[in-house]
ROGU-572677 format. One record per atom (N, C-alpha, C): atom name; residue in three letters; y, x, z. Coordinates in steps of 0.2 Angstrom, whole numbers. Last residue first. Layout:
residues N
r sevo: CA&vogu: ALA&north: Y&east: X&up: Z
...
END
This chain:
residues 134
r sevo: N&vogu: UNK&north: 603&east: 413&up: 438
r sevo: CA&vogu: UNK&north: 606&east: 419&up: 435
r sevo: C&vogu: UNK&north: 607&east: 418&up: 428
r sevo: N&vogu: UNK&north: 598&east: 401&up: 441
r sevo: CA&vogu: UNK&north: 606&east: 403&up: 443
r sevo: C&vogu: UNK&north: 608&east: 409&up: 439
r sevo: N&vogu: UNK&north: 585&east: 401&up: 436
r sevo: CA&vogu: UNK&north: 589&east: 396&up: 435
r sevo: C&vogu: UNK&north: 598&east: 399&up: 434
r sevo: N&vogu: UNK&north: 583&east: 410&up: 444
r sevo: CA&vogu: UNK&north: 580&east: 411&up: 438
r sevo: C&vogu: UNK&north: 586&east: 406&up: 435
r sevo: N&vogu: UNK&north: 577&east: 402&up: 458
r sevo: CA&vogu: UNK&north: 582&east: 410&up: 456
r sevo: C&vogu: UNK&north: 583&east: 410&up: 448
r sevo: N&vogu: UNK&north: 571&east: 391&up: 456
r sevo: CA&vogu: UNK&north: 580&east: 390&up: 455
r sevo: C&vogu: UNK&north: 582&east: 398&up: 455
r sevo: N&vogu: UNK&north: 561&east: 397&up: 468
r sevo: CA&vogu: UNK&north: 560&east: 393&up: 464
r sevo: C&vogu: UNK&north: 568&east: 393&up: 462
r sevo: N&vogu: UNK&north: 563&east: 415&up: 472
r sevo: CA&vogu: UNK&north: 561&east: 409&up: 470
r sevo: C&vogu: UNK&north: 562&east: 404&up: 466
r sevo: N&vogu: UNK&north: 550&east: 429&up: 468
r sevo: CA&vogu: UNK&north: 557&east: 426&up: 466
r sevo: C&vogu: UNK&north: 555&east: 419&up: 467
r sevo: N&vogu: UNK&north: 546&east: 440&up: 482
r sevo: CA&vogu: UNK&north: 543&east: 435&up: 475
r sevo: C&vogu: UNK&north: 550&east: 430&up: 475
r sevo: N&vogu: UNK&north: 551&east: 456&up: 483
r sevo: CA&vogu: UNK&north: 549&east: 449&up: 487
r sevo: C&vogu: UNK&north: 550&east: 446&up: 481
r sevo: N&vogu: UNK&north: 547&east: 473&up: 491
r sevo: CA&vogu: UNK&north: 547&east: 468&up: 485
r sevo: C&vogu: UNK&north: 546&east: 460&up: 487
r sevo: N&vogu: UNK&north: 557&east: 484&up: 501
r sevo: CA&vogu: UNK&north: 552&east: 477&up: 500
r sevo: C&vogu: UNK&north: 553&east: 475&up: 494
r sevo: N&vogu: UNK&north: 561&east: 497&up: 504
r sevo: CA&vogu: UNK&north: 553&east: 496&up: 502
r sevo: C&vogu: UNK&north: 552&east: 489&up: 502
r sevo: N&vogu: UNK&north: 575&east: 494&up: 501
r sevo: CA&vogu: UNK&north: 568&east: 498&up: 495
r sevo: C&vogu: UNK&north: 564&east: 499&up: 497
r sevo: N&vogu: UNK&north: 576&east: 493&up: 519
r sevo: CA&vogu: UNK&north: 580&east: 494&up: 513
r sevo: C&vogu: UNK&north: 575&east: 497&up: 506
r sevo: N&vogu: UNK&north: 572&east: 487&up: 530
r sevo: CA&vogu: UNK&north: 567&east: 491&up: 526
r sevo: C&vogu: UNK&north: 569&east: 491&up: 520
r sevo: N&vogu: UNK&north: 580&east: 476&up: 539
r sevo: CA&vogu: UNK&north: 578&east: 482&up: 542
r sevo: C&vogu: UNK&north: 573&east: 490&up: 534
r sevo: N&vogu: UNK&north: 585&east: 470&up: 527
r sevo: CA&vogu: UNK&north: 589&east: 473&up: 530
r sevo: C&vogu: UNK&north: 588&east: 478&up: 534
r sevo: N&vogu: UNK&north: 572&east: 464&up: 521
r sevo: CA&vogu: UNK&north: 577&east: 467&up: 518
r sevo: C&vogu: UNK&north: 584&east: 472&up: 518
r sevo: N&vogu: UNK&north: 570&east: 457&up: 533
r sevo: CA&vogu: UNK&north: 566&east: 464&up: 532
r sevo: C&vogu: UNK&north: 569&east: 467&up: 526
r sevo: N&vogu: UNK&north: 580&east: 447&up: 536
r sevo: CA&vogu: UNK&north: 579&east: 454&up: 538
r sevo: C&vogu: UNK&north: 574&east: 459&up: 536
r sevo: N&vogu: UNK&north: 577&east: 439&up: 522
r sevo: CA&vogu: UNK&north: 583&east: 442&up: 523
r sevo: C&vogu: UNK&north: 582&east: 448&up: 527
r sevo: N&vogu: UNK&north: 564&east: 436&up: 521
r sevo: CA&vogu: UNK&north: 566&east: 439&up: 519
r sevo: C&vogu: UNK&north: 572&east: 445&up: 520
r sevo: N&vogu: UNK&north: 566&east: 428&up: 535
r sevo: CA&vogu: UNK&north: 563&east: 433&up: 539
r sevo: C&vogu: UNK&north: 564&east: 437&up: 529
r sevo: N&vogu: UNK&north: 574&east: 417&up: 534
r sevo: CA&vogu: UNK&north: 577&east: 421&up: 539
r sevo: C&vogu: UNK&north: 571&east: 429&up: 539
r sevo: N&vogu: UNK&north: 566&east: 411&up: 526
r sevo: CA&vogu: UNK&north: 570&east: 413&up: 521
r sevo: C&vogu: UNK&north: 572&east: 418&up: 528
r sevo: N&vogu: UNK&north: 556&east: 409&up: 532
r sevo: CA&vogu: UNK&north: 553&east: 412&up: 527
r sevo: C&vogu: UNK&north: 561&east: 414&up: 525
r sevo: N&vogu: UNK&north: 563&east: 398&up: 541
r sevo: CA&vogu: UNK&north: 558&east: 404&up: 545
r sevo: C&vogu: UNK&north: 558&east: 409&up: 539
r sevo: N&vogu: UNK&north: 564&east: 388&up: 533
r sevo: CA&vogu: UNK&north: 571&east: 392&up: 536
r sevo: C&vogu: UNK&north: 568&east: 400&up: 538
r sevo: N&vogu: UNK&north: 553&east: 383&up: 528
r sevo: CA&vogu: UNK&north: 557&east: 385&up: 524
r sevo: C&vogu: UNK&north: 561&east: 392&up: 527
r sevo: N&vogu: UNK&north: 538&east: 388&up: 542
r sevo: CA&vogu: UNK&north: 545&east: 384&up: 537
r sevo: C&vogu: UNK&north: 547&east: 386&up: 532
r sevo: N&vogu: UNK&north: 524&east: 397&up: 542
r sevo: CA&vogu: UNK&north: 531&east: 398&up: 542
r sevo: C&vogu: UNK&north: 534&east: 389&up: 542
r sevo: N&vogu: UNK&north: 509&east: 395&up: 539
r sevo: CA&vogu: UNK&north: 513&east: 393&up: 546
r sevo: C&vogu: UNK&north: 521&east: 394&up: 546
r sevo: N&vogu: UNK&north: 509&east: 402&up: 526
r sevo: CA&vogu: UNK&north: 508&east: 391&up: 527
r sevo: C&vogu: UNK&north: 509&east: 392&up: 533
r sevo: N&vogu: UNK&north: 510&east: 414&up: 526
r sevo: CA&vogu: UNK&north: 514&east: 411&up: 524
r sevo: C&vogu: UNK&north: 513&east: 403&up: 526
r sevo: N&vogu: UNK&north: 501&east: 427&up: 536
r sevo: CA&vogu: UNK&north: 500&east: 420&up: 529
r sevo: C&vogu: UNK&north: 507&east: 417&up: 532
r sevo: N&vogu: UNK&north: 503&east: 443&up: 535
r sevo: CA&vogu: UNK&north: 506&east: 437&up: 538
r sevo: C&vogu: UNK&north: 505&east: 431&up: 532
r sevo: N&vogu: UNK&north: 493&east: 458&up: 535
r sevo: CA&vogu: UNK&north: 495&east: 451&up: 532
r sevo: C&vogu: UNK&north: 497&east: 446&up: 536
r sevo: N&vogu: UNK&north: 493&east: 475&up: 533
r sevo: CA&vogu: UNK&north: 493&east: 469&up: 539
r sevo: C&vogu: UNK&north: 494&east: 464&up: 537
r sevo: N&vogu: UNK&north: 483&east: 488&up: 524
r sevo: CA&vogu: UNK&north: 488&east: 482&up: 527
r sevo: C&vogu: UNK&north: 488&east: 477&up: 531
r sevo: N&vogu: UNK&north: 478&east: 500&up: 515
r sevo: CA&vogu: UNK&north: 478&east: 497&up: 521
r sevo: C&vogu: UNK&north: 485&east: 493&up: 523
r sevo: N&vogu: UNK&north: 481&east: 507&up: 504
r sevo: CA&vogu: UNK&north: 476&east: 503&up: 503
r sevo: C&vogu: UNK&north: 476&east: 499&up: 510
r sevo: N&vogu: UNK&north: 491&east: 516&up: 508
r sevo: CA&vogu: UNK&north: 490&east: 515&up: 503
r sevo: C&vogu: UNK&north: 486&east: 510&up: 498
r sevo: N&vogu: UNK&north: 497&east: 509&up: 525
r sevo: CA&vogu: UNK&north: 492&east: 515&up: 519
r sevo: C&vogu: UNK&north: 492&east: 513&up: 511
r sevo: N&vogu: UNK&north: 504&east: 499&up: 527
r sevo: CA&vogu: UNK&north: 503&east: 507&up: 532
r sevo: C&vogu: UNK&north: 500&east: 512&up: 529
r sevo: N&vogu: UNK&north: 512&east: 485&up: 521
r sevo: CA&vogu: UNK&north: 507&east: 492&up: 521
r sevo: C&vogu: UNK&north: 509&east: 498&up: 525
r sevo: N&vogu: UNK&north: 511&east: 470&up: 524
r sevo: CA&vogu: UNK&north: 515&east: 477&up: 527
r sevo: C&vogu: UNK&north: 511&east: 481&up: 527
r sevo: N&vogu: UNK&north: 513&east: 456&up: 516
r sevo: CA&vogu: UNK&north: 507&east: 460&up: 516
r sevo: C&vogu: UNK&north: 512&east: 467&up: 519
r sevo: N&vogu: UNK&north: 512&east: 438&up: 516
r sevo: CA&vogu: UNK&north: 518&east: 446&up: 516
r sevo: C&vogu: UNK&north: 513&east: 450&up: 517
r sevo: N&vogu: UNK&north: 506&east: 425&up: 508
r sevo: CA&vogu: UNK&north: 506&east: 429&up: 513
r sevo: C&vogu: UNK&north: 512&east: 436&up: 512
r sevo: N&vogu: UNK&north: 505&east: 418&up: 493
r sevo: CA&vogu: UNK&north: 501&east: 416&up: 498
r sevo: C&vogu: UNK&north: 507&east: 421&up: 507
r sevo: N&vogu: UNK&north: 510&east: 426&up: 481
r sevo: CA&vogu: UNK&north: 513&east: 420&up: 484
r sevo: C&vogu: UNK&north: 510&east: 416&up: 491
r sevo: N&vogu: UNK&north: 519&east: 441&up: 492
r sevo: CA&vogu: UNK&north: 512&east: 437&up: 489
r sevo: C&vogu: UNK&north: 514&east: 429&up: 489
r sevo: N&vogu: UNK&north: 528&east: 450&up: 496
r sevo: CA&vogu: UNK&north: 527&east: 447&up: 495
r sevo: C&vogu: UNK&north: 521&east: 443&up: 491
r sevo: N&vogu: UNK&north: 525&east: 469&up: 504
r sevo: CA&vogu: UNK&north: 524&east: 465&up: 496
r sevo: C&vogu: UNK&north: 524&east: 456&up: 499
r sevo: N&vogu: UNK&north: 532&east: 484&up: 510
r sevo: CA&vogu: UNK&north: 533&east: 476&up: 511
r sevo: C&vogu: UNK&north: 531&east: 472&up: 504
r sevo: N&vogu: UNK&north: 527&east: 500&up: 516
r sevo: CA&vogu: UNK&north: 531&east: 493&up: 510
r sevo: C&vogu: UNK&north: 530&east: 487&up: 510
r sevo: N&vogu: UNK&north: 524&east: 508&up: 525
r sevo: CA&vogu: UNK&north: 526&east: 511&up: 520
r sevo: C&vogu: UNK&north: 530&east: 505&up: 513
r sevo: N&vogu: UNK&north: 529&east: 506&up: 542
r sevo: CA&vogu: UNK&north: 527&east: 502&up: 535
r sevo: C&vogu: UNK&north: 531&east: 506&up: 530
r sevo: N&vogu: UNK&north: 531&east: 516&up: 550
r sevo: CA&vogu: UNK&north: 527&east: 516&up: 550
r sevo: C&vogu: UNK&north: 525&east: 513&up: 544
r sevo: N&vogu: UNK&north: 549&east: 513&up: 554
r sevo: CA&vogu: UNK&north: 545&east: 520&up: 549
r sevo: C&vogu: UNK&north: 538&east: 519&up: 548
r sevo: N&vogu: UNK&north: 547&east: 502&up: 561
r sevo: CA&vogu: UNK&north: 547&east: 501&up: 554
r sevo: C&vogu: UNK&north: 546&east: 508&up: 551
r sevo: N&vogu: UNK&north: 532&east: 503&up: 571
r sevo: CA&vogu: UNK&north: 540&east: 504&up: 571
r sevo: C&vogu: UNK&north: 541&east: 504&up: 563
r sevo: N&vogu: UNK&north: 522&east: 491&up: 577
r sevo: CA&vogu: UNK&north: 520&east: 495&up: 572
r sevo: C&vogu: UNK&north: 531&east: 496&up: 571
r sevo: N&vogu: UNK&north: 512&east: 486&up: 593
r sevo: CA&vogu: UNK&north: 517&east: 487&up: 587
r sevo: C&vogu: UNK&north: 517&east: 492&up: 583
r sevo: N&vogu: UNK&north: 498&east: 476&up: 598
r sevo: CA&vogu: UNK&north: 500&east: 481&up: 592
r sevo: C&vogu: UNK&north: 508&east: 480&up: 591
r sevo: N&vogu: UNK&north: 483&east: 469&up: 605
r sevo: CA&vogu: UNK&north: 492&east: 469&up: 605
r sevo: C&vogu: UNK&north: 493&east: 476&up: 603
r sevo: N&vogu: UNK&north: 469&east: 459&up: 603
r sevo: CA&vogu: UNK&north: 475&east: 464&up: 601
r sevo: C&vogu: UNK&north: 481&east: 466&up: 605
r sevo: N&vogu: UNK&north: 462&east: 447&up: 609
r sevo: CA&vogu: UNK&north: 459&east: 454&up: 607
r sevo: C&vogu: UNK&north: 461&east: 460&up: 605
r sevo: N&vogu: UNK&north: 473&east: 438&up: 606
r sevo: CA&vogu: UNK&north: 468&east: 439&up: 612
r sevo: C&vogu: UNK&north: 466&east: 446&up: 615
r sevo: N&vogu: UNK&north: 488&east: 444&up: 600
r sevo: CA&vogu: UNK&north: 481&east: 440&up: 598
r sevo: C&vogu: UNK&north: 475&east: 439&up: 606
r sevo: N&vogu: UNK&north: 502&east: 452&up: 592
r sevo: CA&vogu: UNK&north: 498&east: 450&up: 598
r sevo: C&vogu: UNK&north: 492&east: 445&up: 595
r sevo: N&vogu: UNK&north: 511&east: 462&up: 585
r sevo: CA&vogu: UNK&north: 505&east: 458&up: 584
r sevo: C&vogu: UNK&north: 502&east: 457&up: 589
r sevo: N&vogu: UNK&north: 528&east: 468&up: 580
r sevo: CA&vogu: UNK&north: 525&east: 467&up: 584
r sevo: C&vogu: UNK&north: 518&east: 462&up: 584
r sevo: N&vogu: UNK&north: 538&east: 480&up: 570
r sevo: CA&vogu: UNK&north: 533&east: 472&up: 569
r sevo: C&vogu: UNK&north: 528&east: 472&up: 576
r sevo: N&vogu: UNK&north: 554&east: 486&up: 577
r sevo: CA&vogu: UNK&north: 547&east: 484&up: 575
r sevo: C&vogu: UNK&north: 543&east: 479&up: 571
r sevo: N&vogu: UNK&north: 567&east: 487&up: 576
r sevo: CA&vogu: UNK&north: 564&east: 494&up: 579
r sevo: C&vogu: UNK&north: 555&east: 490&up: 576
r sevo: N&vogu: UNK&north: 573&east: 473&up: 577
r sevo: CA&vogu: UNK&north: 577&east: 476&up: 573
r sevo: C&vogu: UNK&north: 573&east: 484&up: 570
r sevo: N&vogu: UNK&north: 555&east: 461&up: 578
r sevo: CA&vogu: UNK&north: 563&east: 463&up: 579
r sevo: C&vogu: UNK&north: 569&east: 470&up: 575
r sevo: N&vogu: UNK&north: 545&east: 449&up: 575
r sevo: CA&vogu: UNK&north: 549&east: 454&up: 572
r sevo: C&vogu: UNK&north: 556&east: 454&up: 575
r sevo: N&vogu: UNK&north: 529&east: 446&up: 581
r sevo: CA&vogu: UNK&north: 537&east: 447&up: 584
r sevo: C&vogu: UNK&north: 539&east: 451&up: 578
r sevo: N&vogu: UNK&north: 514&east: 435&up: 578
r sevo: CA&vogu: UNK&north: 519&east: 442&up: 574
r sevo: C&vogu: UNK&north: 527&east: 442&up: 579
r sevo: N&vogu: UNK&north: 501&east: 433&up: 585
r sevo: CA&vogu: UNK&north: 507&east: 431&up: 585
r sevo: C&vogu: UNK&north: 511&east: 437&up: 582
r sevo: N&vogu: UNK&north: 483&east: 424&up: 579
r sevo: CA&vogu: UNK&north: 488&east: 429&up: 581
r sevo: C&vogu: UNK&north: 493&east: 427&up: 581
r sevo: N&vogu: UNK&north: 466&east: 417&up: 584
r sevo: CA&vogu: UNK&north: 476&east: 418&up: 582
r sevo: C&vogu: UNK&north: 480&east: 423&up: 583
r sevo: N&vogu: UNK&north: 453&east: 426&up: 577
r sevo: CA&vogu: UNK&north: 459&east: 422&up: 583
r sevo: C&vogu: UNK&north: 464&east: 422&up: 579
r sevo: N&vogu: UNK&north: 447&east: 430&up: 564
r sevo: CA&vogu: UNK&north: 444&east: 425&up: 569
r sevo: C&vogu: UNK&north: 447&east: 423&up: 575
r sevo: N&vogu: UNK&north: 452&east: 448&up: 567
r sevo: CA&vogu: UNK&north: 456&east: 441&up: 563
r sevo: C&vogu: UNK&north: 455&east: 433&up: 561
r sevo: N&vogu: UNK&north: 444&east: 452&up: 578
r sevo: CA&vogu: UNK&north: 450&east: 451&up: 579
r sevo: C&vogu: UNK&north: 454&east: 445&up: 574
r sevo: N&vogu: UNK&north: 430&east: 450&up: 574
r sevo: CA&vogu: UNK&north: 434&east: 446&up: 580
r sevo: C&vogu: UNK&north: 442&east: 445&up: 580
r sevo: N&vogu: UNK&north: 423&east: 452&up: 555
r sevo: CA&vogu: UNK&north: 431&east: 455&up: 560
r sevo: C&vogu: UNK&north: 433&east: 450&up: 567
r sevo: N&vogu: UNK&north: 413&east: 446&up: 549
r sevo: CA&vogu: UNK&north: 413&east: 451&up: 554
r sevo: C&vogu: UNK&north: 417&east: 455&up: 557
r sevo: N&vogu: UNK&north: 424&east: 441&up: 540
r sevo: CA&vogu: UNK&north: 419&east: 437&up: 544
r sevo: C&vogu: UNK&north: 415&east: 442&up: 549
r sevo: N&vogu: UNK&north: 430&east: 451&up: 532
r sevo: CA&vogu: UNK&north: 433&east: 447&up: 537
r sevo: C&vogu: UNK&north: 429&east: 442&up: 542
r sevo: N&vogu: UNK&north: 420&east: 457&up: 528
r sevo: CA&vogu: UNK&north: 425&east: 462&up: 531
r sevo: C&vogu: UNK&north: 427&east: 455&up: 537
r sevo: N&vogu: UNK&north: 414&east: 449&up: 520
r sevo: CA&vogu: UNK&north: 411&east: 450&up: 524
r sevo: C&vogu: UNK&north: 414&east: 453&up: 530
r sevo: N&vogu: UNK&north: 426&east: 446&up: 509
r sevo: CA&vogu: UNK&north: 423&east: 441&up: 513
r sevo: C&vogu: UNK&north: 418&east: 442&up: 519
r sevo: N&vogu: UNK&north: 428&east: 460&up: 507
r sevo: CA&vogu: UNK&north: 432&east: 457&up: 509
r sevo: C&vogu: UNK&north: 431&east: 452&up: 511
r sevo: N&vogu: UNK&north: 415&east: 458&up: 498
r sevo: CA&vogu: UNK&north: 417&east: 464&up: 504
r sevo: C&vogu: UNK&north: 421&east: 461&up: 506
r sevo: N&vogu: UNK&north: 415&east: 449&up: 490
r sevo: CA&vogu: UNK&north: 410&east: 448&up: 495
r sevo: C&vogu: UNK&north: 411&east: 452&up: 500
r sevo: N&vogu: UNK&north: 426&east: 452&up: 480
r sevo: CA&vogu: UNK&north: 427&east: 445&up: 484
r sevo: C&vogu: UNK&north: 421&east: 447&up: 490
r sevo: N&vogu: UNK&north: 420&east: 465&up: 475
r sevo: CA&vogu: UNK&north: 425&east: 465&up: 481
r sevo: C&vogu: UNK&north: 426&east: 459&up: 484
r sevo: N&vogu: UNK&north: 409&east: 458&up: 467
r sevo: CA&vogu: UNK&north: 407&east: 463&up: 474
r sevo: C&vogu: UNK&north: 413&east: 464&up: 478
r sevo: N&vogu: UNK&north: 415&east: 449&up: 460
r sevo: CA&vogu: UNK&north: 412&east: 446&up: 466
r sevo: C&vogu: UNK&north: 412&east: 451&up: 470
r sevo: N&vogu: UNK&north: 423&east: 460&up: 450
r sevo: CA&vogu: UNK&north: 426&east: 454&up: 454
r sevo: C&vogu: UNK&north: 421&east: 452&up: 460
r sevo: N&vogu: UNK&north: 412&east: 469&up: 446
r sevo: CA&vogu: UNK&north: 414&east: 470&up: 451
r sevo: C&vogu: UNK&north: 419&east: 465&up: 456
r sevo: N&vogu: UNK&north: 404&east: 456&up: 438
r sevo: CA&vogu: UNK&north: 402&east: 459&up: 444
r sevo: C&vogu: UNK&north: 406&east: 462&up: 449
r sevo: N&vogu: UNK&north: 411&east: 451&up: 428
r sevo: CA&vogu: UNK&north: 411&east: 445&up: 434
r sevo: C&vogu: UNK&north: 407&east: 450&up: 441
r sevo: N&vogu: UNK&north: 419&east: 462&up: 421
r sevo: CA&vogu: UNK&north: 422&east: 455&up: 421
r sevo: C&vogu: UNK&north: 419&east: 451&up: 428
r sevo: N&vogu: UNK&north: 410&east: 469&up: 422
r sevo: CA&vogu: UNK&north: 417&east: 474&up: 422
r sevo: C&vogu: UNK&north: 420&east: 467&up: 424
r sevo: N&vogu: UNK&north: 398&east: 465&up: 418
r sevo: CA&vogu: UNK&north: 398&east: 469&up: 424
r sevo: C&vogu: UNK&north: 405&east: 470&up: 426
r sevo: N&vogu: UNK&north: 400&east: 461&up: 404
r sevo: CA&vogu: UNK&north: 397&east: 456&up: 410
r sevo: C&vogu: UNK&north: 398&east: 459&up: 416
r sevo: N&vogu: UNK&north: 403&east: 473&up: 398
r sevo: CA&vogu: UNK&north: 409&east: 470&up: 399
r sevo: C&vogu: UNK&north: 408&east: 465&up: 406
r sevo: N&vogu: UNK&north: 390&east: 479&up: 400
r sevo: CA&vogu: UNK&north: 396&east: 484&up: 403
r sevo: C&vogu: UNK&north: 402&east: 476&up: 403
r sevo: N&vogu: UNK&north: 380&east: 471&up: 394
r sevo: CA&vogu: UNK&north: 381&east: 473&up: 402
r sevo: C&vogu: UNK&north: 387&east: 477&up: 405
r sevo: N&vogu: UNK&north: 380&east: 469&up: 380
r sevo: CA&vogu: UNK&north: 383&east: 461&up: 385
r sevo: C&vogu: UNK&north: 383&east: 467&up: 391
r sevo: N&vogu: UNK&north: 375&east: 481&up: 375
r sevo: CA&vogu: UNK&north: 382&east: 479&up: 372
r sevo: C&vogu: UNK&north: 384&east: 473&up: 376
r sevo: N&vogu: UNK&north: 363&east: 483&up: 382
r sevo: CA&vogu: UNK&north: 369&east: 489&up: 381
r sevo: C&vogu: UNK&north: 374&east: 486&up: 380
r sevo: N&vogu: UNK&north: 355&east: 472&up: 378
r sevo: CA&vogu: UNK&north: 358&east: 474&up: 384
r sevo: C&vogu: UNK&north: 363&east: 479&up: 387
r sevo: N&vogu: UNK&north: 354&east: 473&up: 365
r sevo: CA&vogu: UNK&north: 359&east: 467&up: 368
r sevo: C&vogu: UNK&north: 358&east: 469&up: 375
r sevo: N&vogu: UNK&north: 352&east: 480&up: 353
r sevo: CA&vogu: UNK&north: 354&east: 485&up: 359
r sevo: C&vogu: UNK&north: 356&east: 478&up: 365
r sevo: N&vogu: UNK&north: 349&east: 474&up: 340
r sevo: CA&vogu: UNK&north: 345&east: 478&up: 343
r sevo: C&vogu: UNK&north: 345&east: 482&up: 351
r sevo: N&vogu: UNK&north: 361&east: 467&up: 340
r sevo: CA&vogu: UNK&north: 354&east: 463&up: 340
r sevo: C&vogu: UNK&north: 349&east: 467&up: 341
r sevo: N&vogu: UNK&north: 369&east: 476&up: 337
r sevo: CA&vogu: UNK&north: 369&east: 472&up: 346
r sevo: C&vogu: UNK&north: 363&east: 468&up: 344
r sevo: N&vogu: UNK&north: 366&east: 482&up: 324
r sevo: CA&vogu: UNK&north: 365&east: 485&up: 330
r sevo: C&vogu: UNK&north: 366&east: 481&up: 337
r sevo: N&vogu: UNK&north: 365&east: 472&up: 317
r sevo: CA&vogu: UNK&north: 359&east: 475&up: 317
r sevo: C&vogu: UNK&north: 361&east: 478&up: 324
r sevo: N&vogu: UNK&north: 380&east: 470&up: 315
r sevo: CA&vogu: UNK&north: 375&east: 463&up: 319
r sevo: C&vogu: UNK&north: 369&east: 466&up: 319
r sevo: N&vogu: UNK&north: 384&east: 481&up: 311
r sevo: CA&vogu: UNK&north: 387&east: 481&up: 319
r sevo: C&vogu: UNK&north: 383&east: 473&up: 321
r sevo: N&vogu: UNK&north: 371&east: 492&up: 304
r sevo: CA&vogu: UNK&north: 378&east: 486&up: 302
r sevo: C&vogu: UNK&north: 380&east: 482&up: 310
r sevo: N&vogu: UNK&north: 368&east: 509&up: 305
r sevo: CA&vogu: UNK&north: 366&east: 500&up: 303
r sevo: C&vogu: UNK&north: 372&east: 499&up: 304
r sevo: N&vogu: UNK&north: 370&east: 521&up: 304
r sevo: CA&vogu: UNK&north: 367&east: 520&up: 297
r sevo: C&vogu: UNK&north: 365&east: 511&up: 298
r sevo: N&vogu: UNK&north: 374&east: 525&up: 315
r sevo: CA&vogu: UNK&north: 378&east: 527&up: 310
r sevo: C&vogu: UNK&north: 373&east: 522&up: 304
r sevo: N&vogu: UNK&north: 370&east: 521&up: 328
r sevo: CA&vogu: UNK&north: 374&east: 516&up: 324
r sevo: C&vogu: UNK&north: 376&east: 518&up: 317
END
C-alpha cells in the first residue's frame, strides 16, 4: 500500500479489507450463539425442571436427572443479569437461575441473602428508582 491510494487499495484487496471486520462482528457472534445453543439442546439435564434451595451453608439443585449441592465456599461469584443470576464455580463455568419464575418479594428476599451469605462476591443490577433516590 505504500505507493497507492487507500480507494486503489480496498478496491484491489476487497476481501482482505471486508473479511476481518465481517468475521469479527457477525462470525464469531453466531459461532458462540450456536455453541451455546447446541450445548443446551444436547443437555437432558437443562431440558427438565429444576429446583434451587437456598440455605445459610449452600445452593442446593434438584431436577429429575440431578441432585447437587454446592457450599458457598464453592461460588467464586454471584452476577446478576438482567434475565437470570449466574453462580460461578470457574472462571468460565456457571449455574444460572432464570429470573421470570421468581416474584418481586422472592427476587428482592433472595438479593438480600446472597449478600449476606457471600459478602463481595455479588454483583447485583441496579433497580428501577435506585438511581433516583440517591
Amino acid at each position: 500500500m505504500q505507493h497507492q491510494s487507500l480507494g486503489a487499495f480496498i478496491l484491489s484487496n476487497p476481501f482482505t479489507v471486508f473479511t476481518g471486520p465481517l468475521l469479527a462482528l457477525v462470525g464469531f457472534p453466531l459461532l458462540s450463539y450456536f455453541t451455546v445453543w447446541s450445548y443446551h439442546r444436547n443437555n437432558r439435564v437443562l431440558q427438565t425442571p429444576q429446583t434451587f434451595e437456598f440455605t445459610s451453608t449452600h445452593l442446593g439443585m434438584k431436577g429429575p436427572l440431578n441432585n447437587a449441592q454446592l457450599k458457598w465456599e464453592a461460588i467464586l461469584n454471584v452476577v446478576e443479569t438482567k434475565h437470570s443470576f449466574l453462580f460461578y464455580i470457574g472462571k468460565n463455568v456457571a449455574h444460572f437461575l432464570p429470573k421470570d419464575g421468581l416474584h418481586a418479594e422472592q427476587l428482592a428476599e433472595l438479593r438480600a441473602r446472597l449478600s449476606e451469605w457471600l459478602p463481595g462476591r455479588v454483583r447485583l443490577r441496579p433497580r428501577a428508582g435506585a438511581h433516583a433516590a440517591a
